[in-house]
PDB file of N, CA, C, O and CB in Angstrom:
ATOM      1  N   UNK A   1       5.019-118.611  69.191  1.00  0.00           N
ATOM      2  CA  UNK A   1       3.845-119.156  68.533  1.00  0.00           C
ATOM      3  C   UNK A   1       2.779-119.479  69.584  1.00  0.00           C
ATOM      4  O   UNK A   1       3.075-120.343  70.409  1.00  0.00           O
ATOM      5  CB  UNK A   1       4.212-120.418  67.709  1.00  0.00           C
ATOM      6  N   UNK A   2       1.655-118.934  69.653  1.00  0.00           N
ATOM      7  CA  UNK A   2       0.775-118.770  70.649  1.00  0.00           C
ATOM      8  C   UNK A   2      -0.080-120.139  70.564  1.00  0.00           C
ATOM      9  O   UNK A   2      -0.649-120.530  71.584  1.00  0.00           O
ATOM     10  CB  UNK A   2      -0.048-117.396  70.475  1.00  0.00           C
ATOM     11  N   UNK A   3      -0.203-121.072  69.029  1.00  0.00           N
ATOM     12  CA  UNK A   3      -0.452-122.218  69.933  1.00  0.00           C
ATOM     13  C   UNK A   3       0.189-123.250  70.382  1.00  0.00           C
ATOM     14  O   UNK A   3      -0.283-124.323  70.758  1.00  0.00           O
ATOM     15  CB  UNK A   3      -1.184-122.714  69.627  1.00  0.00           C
ATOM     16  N   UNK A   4       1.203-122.936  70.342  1.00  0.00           N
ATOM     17  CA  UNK A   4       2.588-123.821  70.546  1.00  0.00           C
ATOM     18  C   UNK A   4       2.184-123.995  71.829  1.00  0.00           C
ATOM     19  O   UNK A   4       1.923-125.072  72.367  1.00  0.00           O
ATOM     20  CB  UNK A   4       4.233-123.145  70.318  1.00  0.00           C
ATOM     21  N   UNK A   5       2.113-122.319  72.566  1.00  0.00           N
ATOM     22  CA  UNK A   5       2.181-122.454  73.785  1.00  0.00           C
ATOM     23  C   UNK A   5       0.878-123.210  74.487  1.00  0.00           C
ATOM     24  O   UNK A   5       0.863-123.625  75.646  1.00  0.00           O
ATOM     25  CB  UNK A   5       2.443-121.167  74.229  1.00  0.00           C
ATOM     26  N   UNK A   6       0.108-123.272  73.814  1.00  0.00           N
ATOM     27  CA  UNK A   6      -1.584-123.744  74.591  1.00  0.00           C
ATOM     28  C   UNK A   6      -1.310-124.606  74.262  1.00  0.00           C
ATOM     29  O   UNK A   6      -1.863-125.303  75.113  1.00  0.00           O
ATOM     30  CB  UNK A   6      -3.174-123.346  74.284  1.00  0.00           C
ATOM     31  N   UNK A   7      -0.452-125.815  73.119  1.00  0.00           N
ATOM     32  CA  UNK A   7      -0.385-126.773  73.467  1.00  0.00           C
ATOM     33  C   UNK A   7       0.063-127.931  74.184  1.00  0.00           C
ATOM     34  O   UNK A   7      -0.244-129.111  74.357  1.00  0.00           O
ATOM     35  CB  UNK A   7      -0.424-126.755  73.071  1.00  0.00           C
ATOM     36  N   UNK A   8       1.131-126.880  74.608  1.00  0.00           N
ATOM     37  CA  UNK A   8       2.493-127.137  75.615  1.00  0.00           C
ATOM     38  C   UNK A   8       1.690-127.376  76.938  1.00  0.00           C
ATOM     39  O   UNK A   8       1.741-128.459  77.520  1.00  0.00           O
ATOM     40  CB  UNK A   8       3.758-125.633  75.782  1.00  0.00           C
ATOM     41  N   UNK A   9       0.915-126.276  77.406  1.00  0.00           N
ATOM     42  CA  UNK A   9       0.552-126.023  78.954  1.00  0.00           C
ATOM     43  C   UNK A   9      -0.416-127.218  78.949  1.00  0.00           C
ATOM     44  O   UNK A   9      -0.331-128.096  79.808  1.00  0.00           O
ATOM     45  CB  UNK A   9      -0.208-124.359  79.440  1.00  0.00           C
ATOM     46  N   UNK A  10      -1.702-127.248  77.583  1.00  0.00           N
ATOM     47  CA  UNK A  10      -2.468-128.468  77.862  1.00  0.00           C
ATOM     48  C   UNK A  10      -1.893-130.081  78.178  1.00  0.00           C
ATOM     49  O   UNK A  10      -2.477-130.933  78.847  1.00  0.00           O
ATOM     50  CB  UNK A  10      -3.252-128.524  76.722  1.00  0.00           C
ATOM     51  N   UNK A  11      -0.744-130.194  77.573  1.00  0.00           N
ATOM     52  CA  UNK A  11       0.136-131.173  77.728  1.00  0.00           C
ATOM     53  C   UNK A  11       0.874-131.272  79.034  1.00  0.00           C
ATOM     54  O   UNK A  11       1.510-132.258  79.407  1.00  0.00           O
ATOM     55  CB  UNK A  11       0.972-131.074  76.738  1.00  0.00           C
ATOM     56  N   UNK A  12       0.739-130.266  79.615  1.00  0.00           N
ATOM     57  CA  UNK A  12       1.628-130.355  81.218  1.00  0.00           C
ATOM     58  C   UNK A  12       0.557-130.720  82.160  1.00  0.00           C
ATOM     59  O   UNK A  12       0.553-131.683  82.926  1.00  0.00           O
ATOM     60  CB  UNK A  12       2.419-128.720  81.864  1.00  0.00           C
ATOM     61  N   UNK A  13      -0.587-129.590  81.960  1.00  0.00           N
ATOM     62  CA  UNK A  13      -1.864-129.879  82.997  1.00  0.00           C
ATOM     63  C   UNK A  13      -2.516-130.868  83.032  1.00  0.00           C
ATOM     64  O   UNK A  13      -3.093-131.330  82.047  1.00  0.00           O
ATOM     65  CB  UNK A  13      -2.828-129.140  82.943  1.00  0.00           C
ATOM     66  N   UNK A  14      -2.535-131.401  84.266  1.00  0.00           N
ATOM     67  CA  UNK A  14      -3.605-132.520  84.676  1.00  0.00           C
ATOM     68  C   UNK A  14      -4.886-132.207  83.656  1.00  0.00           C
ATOM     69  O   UNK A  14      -5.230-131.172  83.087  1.00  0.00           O
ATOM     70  CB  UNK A  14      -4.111-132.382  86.490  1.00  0.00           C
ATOM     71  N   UNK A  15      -5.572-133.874  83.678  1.00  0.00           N
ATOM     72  CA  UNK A  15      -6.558-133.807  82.893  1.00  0.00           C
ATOM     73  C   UNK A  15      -7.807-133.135  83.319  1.00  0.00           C
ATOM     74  O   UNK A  15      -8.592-132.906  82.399  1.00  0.00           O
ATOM     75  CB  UNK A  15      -6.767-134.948  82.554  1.00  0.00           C
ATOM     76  N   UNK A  16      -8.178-132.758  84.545  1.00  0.00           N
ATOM     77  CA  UNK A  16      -8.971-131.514  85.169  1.00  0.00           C
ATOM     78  C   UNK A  16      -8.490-130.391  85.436  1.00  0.00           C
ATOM     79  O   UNK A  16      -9.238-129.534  85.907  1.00  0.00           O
ATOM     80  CB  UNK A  16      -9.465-131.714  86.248  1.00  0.00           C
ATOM     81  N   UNK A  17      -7.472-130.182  85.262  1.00  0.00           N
ATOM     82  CA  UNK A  17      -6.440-128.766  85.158  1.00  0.00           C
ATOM     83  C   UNK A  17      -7.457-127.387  84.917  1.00  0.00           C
ATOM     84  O   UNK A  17      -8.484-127.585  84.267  1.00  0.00           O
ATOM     85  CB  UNK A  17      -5.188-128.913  83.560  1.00  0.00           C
ATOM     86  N   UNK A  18      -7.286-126.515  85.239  1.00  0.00           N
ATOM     87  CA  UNK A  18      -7.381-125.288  85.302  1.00  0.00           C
ATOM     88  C   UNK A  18      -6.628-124.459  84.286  1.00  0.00           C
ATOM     89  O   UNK A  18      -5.478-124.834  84.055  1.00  0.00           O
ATOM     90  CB  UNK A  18      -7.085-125.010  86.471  1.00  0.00           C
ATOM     91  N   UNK A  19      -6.919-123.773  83.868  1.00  0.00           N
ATOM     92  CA  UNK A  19      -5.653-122.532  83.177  1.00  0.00           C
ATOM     93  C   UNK A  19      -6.341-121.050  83.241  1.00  0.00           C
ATOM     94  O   UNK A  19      -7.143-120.693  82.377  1.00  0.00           O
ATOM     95  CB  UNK A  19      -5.205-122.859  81.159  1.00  0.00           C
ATOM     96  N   UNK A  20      -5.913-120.118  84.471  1.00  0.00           N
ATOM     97  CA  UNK A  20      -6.350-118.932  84.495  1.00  0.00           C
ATOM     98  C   UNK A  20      -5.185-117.899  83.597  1.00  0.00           C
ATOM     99  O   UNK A  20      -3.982-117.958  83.344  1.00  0.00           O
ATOM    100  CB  UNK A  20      -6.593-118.604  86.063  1.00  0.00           C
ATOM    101  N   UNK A  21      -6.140-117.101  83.348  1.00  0.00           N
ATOM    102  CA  UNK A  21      -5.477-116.328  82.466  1.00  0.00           C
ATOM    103  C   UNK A  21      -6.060-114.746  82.378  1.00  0.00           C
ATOM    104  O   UNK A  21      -7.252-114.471  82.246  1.00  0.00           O
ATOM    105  CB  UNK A  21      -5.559-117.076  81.140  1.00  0.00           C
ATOM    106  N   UNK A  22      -4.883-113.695  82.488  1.00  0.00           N
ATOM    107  CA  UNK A  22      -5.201-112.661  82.666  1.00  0.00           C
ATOM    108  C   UNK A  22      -4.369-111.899  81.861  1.00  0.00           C
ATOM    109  O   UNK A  22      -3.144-111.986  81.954  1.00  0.00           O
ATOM    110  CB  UNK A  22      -5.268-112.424  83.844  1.00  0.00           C
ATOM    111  N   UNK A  23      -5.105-110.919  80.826  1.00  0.00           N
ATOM    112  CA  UNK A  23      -3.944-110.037  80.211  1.00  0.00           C
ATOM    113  C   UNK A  23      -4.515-108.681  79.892  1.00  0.00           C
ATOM    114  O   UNK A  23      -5.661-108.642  79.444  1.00  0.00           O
ATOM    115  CB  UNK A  23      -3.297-110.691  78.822  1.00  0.00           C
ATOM    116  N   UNK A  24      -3.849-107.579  80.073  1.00  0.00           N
ATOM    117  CA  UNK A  24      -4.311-106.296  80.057  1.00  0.00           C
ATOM    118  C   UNK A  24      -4.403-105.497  78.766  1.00  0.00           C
ATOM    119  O   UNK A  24      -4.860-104.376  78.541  1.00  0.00           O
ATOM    120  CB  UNK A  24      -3.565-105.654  80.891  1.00  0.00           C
ATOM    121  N   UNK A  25      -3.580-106.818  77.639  1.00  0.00           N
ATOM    122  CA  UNK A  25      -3.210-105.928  76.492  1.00  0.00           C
ATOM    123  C   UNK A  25      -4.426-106.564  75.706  1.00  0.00           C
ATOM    124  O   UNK A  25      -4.451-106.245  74.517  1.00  0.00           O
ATOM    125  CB  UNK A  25      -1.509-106.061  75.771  1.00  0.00           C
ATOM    126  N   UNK A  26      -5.115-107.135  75.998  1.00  0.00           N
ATOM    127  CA  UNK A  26      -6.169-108.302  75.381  1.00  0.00           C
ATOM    128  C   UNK A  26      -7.768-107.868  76.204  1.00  0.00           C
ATOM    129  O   UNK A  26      -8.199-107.903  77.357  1.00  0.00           O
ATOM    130  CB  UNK A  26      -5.500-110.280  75.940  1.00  0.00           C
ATOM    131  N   UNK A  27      -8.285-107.463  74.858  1.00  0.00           N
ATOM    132  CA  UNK A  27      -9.722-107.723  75.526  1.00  0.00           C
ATOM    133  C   UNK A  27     -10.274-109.047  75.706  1.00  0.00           C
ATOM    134  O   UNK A  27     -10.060-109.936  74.882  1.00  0.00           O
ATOM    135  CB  UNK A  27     -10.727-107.090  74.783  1.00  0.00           C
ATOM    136  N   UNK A  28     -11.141-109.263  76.991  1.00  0.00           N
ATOM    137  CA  UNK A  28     -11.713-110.438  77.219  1.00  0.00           C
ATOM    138  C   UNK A  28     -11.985-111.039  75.735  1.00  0.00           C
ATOM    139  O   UNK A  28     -11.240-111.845  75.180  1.00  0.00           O
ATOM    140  CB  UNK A  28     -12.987-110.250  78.139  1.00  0.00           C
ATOM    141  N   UNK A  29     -13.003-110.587  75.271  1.00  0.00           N
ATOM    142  CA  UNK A  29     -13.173-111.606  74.030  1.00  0.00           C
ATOM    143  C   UNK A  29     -12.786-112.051  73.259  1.00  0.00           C
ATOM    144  O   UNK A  29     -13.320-112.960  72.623  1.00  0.00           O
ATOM    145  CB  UNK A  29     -13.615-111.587  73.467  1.00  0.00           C
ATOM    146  N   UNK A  30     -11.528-111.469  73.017  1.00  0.00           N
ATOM    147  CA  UNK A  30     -10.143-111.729  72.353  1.00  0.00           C
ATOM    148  C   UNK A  30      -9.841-113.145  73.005  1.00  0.00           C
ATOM    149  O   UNK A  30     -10.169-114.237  72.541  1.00  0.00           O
ATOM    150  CB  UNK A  30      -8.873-110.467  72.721  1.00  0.00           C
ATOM    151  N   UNK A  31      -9.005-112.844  74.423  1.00  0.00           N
ATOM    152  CA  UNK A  31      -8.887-113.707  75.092  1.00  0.00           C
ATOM    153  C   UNK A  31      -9.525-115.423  75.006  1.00  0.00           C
ATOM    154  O   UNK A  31      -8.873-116.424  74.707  1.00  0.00           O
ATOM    155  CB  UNK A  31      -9.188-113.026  75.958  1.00  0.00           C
ATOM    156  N   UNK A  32     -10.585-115.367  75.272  1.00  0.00           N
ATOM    157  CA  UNK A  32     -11.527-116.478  75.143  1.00  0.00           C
ATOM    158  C   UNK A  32     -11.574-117.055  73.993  1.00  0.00           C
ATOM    159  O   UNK A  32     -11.522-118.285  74.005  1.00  0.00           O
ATOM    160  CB  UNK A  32     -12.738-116.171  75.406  1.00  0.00           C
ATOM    161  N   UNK A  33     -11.682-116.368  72.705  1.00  0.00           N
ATOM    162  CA  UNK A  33     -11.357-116.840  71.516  1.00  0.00           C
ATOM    163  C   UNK A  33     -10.239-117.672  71.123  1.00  0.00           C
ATOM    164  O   UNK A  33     -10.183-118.719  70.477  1.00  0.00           O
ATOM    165  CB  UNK A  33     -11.309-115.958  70.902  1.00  0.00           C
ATOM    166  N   UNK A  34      -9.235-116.838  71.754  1.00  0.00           N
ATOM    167  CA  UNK A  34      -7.736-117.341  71.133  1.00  0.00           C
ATOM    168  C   UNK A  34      -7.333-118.708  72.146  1.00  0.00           C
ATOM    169  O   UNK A  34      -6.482-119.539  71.830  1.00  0.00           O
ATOM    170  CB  UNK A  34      -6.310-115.856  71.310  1.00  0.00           C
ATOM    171  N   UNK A  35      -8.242-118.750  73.590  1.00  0.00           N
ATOM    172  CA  UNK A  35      -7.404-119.492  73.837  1.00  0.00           C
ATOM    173  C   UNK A  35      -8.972-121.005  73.534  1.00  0.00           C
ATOM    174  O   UNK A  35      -8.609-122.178  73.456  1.00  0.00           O
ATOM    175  CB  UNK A  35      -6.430-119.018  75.558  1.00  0.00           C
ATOM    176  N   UNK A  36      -9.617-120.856  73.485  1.00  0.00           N
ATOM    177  CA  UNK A  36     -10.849-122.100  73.223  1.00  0.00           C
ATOM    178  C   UNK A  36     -10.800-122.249  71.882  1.00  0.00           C
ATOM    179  O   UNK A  36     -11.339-123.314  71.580  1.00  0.00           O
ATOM    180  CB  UNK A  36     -12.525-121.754  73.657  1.00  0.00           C
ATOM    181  N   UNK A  37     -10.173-121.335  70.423  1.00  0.00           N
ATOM    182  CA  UNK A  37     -10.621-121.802  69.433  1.00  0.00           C
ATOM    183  C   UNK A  37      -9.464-123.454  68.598  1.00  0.00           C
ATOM    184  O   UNK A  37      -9.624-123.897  67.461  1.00  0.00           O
ATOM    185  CB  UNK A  37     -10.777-120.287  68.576  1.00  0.00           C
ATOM    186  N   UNK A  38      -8.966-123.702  69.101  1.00  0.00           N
ATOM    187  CA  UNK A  38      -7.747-124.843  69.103  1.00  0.00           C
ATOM    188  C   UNK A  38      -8.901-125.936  69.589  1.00  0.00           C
ATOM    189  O   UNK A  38      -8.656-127.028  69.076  1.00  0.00           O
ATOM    190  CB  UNK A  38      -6.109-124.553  70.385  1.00  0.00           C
ATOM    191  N   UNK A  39      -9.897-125.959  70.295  1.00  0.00           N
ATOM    192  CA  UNK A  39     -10.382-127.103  70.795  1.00  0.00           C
ATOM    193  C   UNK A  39      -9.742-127.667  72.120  1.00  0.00           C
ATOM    194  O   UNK A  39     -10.289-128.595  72.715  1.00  0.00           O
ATOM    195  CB  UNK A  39     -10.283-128.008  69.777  1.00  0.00           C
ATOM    196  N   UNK A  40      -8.327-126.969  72.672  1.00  0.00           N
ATOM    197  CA  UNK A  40      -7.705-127.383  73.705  1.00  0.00           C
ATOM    198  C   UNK A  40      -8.548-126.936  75.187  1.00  0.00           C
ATOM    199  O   UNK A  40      -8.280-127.616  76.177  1.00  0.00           O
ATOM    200  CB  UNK A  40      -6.270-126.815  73.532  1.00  0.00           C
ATOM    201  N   UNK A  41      -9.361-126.023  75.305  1.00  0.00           N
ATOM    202  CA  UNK A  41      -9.729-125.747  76.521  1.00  0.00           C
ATOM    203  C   UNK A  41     -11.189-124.962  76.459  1.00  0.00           C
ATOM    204  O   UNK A  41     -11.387-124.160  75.547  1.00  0.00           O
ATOM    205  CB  UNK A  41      -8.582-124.966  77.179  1.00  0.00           C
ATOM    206  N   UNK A  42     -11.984-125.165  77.243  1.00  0.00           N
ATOM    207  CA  UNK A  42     -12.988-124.335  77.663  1.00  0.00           C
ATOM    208  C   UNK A  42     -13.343-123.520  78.749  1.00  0.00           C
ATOM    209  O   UNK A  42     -12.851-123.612  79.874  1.00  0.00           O
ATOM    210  CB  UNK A  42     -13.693-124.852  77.619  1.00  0.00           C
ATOM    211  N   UNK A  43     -14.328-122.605  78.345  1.00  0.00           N
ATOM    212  CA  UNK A  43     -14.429-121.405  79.287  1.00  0.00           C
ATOM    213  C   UNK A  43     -14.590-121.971  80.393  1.00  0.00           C
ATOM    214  O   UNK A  43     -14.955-123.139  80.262  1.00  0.00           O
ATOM    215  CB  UNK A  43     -15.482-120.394  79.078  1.00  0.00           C
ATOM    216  N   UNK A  44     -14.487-121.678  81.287  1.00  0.00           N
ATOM    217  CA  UNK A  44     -14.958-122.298  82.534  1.00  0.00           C
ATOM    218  C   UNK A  44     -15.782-121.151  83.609  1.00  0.00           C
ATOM    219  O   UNK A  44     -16.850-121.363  84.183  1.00  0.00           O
ATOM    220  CB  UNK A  44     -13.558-122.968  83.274  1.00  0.00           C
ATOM    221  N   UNK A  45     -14.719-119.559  83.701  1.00  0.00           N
ATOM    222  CA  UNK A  45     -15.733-118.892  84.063  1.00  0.00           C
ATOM    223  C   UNK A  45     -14.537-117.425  83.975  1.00  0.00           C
ATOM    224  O   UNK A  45     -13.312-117.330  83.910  1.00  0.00           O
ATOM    225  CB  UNK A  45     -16.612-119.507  85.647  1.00  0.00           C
ATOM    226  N   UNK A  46     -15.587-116.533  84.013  1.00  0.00           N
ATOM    227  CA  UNK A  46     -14.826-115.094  83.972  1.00  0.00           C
ATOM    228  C   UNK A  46     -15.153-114.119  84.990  1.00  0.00           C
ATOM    229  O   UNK A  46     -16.252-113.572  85.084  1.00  0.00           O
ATOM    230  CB  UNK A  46     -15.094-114.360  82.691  1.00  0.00           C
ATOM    231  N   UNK A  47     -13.803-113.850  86.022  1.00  0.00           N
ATOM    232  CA  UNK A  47     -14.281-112.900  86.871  1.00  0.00           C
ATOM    233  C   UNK A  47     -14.230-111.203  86.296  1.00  0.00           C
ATOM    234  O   UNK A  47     -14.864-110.889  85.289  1.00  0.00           O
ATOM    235  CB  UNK A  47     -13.423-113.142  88.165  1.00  0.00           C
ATOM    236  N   UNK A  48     -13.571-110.395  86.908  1.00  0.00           N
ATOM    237  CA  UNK A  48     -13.368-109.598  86.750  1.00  0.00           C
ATOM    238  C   UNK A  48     -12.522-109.368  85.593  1.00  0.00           C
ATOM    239  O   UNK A  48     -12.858-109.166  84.427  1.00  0.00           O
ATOM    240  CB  UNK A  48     -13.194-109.328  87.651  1.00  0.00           C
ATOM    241  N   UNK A  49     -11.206-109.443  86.185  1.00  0.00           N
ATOM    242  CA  UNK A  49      -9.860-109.826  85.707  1.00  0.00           C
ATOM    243  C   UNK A  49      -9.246-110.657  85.267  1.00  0.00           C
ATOM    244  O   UNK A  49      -8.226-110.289  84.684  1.00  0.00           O
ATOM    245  CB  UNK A  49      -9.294-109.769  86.188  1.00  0.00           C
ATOM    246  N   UNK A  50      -9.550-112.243  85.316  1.00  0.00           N
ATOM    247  CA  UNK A  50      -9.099-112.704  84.680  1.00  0.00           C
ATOM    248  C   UNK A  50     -10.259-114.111  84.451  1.00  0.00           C
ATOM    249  O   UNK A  50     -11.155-114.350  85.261  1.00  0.00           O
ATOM    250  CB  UNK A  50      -7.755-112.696  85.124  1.00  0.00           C
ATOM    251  N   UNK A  51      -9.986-115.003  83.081  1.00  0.00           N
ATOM    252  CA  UNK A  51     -10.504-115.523  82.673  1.00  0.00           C
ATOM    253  C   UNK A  51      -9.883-117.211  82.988  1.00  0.00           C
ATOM    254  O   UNK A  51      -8.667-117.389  82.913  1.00  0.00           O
ATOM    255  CB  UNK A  51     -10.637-114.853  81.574  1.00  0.00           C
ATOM    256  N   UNK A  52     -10.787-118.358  83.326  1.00  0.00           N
ATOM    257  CA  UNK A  52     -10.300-119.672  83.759  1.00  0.00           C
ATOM    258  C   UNK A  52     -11.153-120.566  82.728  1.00  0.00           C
ATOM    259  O   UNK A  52     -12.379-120.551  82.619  1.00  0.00           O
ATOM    260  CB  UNK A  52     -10.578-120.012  85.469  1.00  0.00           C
ATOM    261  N   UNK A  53     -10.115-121.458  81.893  1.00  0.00           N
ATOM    262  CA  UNK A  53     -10.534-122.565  81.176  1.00  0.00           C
ATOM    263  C   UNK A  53     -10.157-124.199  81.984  1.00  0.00           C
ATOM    264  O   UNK A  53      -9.314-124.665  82.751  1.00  0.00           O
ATOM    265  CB  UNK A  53      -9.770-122.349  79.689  1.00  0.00           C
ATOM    266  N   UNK A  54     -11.371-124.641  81.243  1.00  0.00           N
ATOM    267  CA  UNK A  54     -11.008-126.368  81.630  1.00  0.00           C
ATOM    268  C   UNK A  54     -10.141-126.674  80.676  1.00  0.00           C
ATOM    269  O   UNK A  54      -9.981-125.914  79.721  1.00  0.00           O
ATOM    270  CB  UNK A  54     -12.299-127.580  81.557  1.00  0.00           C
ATOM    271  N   UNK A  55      -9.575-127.635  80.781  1.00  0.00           N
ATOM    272  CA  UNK A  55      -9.076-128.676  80.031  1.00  0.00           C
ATOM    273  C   UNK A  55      -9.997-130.110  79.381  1.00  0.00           C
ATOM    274  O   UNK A  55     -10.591-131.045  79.918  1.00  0.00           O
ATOM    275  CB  UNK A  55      -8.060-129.084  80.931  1.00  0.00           C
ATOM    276  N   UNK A  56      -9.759-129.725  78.061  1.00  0.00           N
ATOM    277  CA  UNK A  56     -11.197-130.319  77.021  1.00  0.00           C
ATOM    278  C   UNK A  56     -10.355-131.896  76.457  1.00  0.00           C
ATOM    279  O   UNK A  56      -9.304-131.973  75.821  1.00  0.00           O
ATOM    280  CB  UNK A  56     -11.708-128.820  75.121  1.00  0.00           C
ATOM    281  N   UNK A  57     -11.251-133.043  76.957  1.00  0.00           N
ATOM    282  CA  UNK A  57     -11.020-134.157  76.762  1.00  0.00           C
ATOM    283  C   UNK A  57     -10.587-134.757  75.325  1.00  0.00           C
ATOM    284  O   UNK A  57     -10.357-135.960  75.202  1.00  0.00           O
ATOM    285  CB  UNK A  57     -11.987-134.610  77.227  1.00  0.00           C
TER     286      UNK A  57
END
């Protein structure tokens, strides 16, 4: 269950925590969606390859 898991990791990470994330089977915008639409994290920035959220208060 995929937000099981984002809610798990937000619950482990420090409250300025980071969460990079990279997946090949997922288009970016996919990506960003699935993992910011829970309210658990925000974009923070997108390189190439992979995508980094904050952790949302």
């Amino acid at each position: 269950d995929p937000d099981s898991v984002l809610e798990e990791l937000r619950r482990v990470l420090k409250p300025d925590g980071i969460l990079s994330f990279s997946d090949h089977h997922l288009k970016e915008a996919e990506i960003v969606s699935r993992v910011t639409e829970g309210g658990l994290f925000k974009l923070l920035e997108k390189s190439r390859k992979t995508c980094s959220f904050l952790c949302c208060d």
